[in-house]
C-alpha positions as CSV (number, residue, x, y, z in Angstrom):
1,X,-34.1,3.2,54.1
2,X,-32.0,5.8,53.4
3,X,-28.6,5.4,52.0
4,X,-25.7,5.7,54.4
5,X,-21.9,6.9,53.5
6,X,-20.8,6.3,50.7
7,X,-17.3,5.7,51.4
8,X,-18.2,3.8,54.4
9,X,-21.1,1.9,52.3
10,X,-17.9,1.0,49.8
11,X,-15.9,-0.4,52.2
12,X,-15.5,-4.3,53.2
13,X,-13.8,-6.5,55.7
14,X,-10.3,-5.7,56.0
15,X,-8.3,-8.3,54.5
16,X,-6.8,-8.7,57.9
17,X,-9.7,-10.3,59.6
18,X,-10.8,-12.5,56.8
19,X,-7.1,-14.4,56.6
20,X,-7.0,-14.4,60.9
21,X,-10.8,-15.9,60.5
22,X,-9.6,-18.1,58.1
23,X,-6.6,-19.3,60.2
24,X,-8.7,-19.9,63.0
25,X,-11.2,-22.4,60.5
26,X,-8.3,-24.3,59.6
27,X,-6.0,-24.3,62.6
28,X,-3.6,-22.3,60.3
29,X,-0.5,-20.2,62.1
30,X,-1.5,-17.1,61.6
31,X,1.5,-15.1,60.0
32,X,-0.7,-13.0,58.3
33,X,-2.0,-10.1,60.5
34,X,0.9,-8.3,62.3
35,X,1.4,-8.8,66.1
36,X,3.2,-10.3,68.5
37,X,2.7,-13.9,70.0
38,X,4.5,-12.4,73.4
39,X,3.7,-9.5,75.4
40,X,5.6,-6.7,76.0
41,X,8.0,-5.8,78.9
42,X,6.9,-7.0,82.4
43,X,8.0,-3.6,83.6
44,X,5.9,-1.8,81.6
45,X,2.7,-4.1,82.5
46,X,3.5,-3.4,85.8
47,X,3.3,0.2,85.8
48,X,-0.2,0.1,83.9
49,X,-1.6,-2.1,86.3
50,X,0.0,0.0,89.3
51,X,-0.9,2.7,87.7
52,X,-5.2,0.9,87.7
53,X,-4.9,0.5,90.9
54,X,-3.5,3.4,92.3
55,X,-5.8,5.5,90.5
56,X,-7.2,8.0,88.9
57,X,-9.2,6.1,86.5
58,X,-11.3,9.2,85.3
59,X,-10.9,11.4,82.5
60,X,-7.3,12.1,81.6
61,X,-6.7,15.4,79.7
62,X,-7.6,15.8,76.1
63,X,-4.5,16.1,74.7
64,X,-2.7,13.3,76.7
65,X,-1.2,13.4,80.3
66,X,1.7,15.6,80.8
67,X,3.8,12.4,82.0
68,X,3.6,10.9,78.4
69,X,3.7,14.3,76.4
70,X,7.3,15.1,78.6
71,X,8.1,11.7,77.5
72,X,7.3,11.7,73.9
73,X,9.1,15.1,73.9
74,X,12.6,13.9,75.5
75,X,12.1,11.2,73.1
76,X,12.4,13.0,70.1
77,X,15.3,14.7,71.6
78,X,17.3,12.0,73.0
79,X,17.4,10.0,69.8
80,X,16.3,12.4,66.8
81,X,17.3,15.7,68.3
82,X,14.6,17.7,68.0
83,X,13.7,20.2,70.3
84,X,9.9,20.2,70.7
85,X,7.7,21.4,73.8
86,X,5.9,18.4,75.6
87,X,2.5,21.3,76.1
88,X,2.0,22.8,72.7
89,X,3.8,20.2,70.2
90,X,2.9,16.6,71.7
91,X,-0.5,14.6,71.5
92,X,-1.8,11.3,72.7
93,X,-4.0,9.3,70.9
94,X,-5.8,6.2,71.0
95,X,-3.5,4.1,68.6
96,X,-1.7,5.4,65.1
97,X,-4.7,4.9,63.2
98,X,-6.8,7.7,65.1
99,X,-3.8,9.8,65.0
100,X,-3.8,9.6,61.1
101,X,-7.4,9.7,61.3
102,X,-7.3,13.3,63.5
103,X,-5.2,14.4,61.1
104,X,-6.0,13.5,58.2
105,X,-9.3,14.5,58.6
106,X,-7.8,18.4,60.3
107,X,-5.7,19.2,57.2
108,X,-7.8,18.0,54.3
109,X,-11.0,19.9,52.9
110,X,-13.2,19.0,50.0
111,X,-11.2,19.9,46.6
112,X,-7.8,19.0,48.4
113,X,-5.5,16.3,46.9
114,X,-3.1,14.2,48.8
115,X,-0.2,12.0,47.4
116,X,0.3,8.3,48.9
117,X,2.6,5.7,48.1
118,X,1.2,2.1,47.2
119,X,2.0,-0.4,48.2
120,X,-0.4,1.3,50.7
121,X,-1.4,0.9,54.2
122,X,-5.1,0.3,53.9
123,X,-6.3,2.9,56.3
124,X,-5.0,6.0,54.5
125,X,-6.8,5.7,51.1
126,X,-10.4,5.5,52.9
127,X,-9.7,8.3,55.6
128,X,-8.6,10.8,52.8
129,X,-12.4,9.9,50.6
130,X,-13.9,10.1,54.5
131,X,-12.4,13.9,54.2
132,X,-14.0,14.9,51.2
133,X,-10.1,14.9,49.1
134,X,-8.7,13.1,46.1
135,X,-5.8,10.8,46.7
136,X,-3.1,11.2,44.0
137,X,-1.5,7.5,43.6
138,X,3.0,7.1,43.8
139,X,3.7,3.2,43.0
140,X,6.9,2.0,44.3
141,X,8.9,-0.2,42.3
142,X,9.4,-3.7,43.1
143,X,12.9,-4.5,43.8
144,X,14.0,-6.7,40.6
145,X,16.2,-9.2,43.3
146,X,16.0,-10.6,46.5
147,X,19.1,-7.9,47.3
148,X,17.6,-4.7,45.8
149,X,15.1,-2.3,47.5
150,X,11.3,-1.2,46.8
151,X,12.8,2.2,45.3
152,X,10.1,5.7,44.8
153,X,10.6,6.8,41.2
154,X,11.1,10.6,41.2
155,X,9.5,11.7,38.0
156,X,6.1,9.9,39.0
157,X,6.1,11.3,42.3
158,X,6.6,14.8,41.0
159,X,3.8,14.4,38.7
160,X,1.5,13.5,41.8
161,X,2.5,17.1,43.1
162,X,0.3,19.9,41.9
163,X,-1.9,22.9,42.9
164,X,-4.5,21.0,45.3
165,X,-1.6,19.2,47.2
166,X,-2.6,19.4,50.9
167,X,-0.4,16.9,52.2
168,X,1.6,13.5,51.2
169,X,1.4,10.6,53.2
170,X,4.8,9.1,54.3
171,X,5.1,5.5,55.9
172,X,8.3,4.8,56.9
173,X,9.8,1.7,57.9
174,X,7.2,0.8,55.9
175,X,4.1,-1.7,56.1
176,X,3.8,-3.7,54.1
177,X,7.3,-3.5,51.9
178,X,9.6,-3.5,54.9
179,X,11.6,-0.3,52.8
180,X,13.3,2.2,55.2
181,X,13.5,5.6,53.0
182,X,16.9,6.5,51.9
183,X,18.6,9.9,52.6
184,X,17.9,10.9,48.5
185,X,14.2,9.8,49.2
186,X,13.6,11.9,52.2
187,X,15.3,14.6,50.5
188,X,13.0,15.0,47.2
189,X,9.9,14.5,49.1
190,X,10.9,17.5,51.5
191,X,11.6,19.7,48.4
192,X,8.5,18.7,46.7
193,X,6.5,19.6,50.4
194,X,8.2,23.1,50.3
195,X,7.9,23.5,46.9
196,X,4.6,22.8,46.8
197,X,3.4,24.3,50.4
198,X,2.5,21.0,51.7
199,X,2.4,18.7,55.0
200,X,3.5,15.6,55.5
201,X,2.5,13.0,57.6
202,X,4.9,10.3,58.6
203,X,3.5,7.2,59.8
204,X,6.8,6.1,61.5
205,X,5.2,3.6,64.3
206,X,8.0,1.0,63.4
207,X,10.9,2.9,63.6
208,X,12.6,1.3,66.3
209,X,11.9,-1.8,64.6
210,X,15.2,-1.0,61.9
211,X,17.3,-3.7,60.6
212,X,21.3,-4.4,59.1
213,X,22.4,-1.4,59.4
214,X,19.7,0.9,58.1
215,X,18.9,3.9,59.9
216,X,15.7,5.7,60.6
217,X,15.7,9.6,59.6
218,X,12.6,11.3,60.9
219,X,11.6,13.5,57.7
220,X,11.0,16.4,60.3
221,X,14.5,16.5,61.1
222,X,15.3,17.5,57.0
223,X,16.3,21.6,56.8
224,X,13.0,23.6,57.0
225,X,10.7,20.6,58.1
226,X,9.5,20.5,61.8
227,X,6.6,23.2,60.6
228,X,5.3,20.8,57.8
229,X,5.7,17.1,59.5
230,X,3.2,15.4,62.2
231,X,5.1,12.5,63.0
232,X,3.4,9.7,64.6
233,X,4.7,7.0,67.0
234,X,3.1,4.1,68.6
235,X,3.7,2.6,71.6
236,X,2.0,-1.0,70.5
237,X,5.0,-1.5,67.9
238,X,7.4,-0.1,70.6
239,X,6.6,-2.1,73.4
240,X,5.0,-5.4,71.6
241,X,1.6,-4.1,73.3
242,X,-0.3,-4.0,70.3
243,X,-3.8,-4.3,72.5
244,X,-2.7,-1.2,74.3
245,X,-3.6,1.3,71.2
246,X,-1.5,4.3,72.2
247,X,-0.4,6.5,69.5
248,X,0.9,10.1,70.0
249,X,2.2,13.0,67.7
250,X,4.8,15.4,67.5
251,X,4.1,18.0,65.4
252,X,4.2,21.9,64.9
253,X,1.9,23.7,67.6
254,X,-0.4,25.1,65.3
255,X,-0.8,21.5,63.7
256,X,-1.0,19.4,66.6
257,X,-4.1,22.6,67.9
258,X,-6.1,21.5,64.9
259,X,-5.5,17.8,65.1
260,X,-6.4,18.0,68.9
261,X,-9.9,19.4,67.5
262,X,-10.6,16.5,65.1
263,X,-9.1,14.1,68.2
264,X,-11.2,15.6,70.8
265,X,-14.9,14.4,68.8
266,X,-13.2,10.8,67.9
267,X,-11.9,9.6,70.9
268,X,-11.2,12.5,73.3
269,X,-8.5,10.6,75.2
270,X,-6.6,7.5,76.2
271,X,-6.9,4.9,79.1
272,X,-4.6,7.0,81.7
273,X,-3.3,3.8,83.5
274,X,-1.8,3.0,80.2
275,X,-0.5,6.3,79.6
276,X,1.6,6.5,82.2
277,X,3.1,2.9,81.6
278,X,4.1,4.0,78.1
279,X,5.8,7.2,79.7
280,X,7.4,4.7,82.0
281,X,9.0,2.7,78.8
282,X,10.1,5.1,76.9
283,X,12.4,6.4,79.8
284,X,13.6,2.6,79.2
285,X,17.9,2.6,78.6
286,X,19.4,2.1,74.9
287,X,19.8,-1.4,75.7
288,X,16.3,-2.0,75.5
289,X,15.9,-0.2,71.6
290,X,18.7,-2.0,70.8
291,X,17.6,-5.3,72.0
292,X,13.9,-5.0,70.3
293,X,15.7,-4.4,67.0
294,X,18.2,-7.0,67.0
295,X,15.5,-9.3,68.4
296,X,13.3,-8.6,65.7
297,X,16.2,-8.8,62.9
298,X,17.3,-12.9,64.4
299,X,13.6,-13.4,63.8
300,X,13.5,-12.1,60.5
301,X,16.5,-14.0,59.6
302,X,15.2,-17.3,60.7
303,X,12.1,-16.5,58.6
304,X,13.3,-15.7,55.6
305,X,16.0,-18.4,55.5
306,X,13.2,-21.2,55.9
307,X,11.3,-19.6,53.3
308,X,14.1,-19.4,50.9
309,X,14.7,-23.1,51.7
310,X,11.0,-23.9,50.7
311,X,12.1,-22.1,47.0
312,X,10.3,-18.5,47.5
313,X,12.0,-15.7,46.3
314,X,12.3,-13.4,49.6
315,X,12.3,-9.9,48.9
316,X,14.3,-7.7,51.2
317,X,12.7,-6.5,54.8
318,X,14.9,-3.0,56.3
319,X,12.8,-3.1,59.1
320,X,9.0,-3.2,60.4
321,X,7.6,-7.1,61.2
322,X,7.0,-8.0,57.7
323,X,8.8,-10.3,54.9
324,X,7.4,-10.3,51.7
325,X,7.4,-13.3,49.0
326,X,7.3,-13.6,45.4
327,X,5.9,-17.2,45.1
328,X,6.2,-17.6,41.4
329,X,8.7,-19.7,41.8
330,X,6.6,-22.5,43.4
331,X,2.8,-21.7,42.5
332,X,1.5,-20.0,38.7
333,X,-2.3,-21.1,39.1
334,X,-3.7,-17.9,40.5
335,X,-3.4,-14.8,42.0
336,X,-2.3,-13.7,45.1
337,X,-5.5,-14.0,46.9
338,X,-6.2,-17.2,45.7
339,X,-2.2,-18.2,46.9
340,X,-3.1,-17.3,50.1
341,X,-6.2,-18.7,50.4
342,X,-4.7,-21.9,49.4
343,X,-1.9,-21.6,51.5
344,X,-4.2,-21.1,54.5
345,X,-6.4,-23.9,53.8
346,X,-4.2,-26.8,52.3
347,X,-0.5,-25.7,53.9
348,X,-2.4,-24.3,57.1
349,X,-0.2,-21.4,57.2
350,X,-1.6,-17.8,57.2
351,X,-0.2,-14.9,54.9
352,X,-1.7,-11.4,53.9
353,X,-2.0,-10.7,49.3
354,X,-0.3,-7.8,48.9
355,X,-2.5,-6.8,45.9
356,X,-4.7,-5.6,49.3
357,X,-2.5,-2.7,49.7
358,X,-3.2,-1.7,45.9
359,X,-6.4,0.6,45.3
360,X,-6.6,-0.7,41.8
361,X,-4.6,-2.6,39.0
362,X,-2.3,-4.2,41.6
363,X,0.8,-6.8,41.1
364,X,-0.8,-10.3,42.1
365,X,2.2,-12.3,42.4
366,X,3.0,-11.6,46.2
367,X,2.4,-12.3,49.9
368,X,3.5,-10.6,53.2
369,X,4.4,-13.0,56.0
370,X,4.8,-11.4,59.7
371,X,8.0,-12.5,62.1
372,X,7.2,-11.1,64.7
373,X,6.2,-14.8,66.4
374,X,8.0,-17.3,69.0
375,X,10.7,-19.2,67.2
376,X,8.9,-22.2,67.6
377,X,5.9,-20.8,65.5
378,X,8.1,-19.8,63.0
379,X,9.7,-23.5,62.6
380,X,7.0,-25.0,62.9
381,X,5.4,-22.7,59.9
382,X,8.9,-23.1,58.0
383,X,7.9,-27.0,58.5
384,X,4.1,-26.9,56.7
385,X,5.6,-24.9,53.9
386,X,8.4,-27.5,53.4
387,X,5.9,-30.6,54.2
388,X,3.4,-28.6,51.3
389,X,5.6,-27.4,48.4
């Protein structure tokens, strides 16, 4: 036989399916992998399903209907300000992982280098090898209390910068530290990109999903920006649809053209009943950004109280669904992955090692648990843990 590719050969399951396999074997609560135990708003189910019925079901364009592109457009505006034309500067894709995927795969050539941040979403660091480039590595710190923030040393993230920089890859709120970038943050990485003529590609599928007070800055809004940033949205995080996988991008029109021509041989387009549902929420008022948010935060509050109850030391969450837990404090035998293996099996409550976000040499001490779950769930989670420890 001959060999297949190599980064694909390398790869295994995801870490997400083993622990929701698991959770299943051991009629575990599943706060591992990250969606929502409720659907979305009935309004927006609606209009997909008005939307089936009424027709057409055939081939939507390529680059997304012009109901969702005018939509994704006034969005930027109405809450970001930026001025961006729906035609040239907006694409629909089929979920924020084929968006990174398109264009990821449309910036980056063989020889090319580009700069992530661990912890790291575990899509990005296989996409770039897929490509043909070299990722350069950035390692957050940890926060040092359950009050301090995952900060992005300066010194080590200028190092990552050099000649072959195509592009960094920016994920923010971030999966899986929770971290919303800071204003300082934004600003050094968008004098590093101009610096260094290089993109940036901002994963920002959770940014209405912002917590106490922390605010979410679209890099592309920075001084000099809009031509170097794709920034990607998702309407699965926005509208608890998670199924749905409907991502789009805002980017310059030259960089949205070449990310339409990796898009058009992965997917080519997007279920159009869907579409126009998503077009339909994001019309939806304030109250109903507002509400997701501040829903999201009572359930992160819950969560982390019962888990700092139990005896974990809760790291701080700024937004996204995630909570993150030092367990030290209750558990030395092992590493992460053999906590939350444990945990799944013998406590019956699932969790995600963050040492999976890690390429190499990661911390081993840590687990993310997911909110996003009916209050009952997360009681009745809070309750194993308690019953367990």
């Amino acid at each position: 036989m001959k060999p297949v590719n190599d980064v694909i050969d390398g790869l295994g399951t995801t870490i997400f399916t083993v622990m929701s396999a698991l959770s299943v074997e051991h009629g575990a609560i599943n706060l591992g992998q990250g969606f929502p135990d409720e659907d979305g708003p009935a309004d927006v189910r609606e209009a997909a399903a008005r939307a089936a019925l009424d027709g057409p079901n055939q081939y939507p364009p390529m680059m997304g209907l012009p109901a969702l592109r005018r939509a994704v457009a006034a969005h930027n505006k109405r809450f970001y300000g930026l001025e961006v034309d729906w035609e040239s500067q907006v694409l629909v894709t089929s979920g924020a992982t084929e968006a990174l995927t398109a264009s990821l795969l449309a910036l980056l050539r063989p020889g090319d280098e580009a700069v992530l941040i661990e912890p790291v979403y575990d899509s990005y660091l296989p996409i770039v090898r897929l490509a043909g480039a070299t990722a350069r590595m950035v390692r957050l710190r940890p926060p040092e209390s359950s009050v301090a923030e995952w900060s992005l040393p300066e010194a080590e993230l200028r190092a990552a910068f050099g000649p072959k920089t195509k592009l960094l890859v920016m994920n923010s709120p971030m999966n899986p530290t929770g971290k919303v970038f800071s204003g300082a943050e934004l600003a050094l990485i968008a004098s590093l990109a101009t610096e260094h003529d290089a993109y940036v590609i901002c994963d920002e599928v959770y940014e209405h999903l912002v917590f106490s007070g922390a605010r979410h800055v679209p890099l592309m809004t920075l001084p000099g920006m809009a031509g170097r940033c794709i920034r990607i949205g998702s309407a699965g995080k926005t509208f608890s649809l998670t199924g749905w996988k409907v991502g789009y991008l805002t980017g310059a029109a030259e960089l949205i053209a070449a990310v339409a021509k990796a898009h058009q041989f992965i997917t080519f387009t997007t279920p159009p009943s869907l579409q126009q549902a998503v077009a339909h929420g994001l019309g939806k008022e304030d109250a109903y950004f507002d509400g997701l948010a501040a829903a999201m935060e009572r359930k992160r509050d819950r969560l982390v109280a019962g888990l700092r109850e139990v005896g974990f030391n809760v790291l701080a969450s700024q937004g996204t669904y995630f909570a993150n837990v030092d367990f030290r404090p209750l558990w030395n035998e092992g590493g992460d992955v053999d906590f939350a293996t444990m945990l799944v099996r013998e406590a019956r409550v699932g969790s995600i090692p963050v040492s999976a976000f890690y390429p190499a040499d990661p911390p081993a001490h840590m687990v993310r648990l997911c909110f996003c779950k009916q209050d009952a769930v997360l009681d009745e989670a809070i309750a194993r843990l308690k019953a367990f420890f």
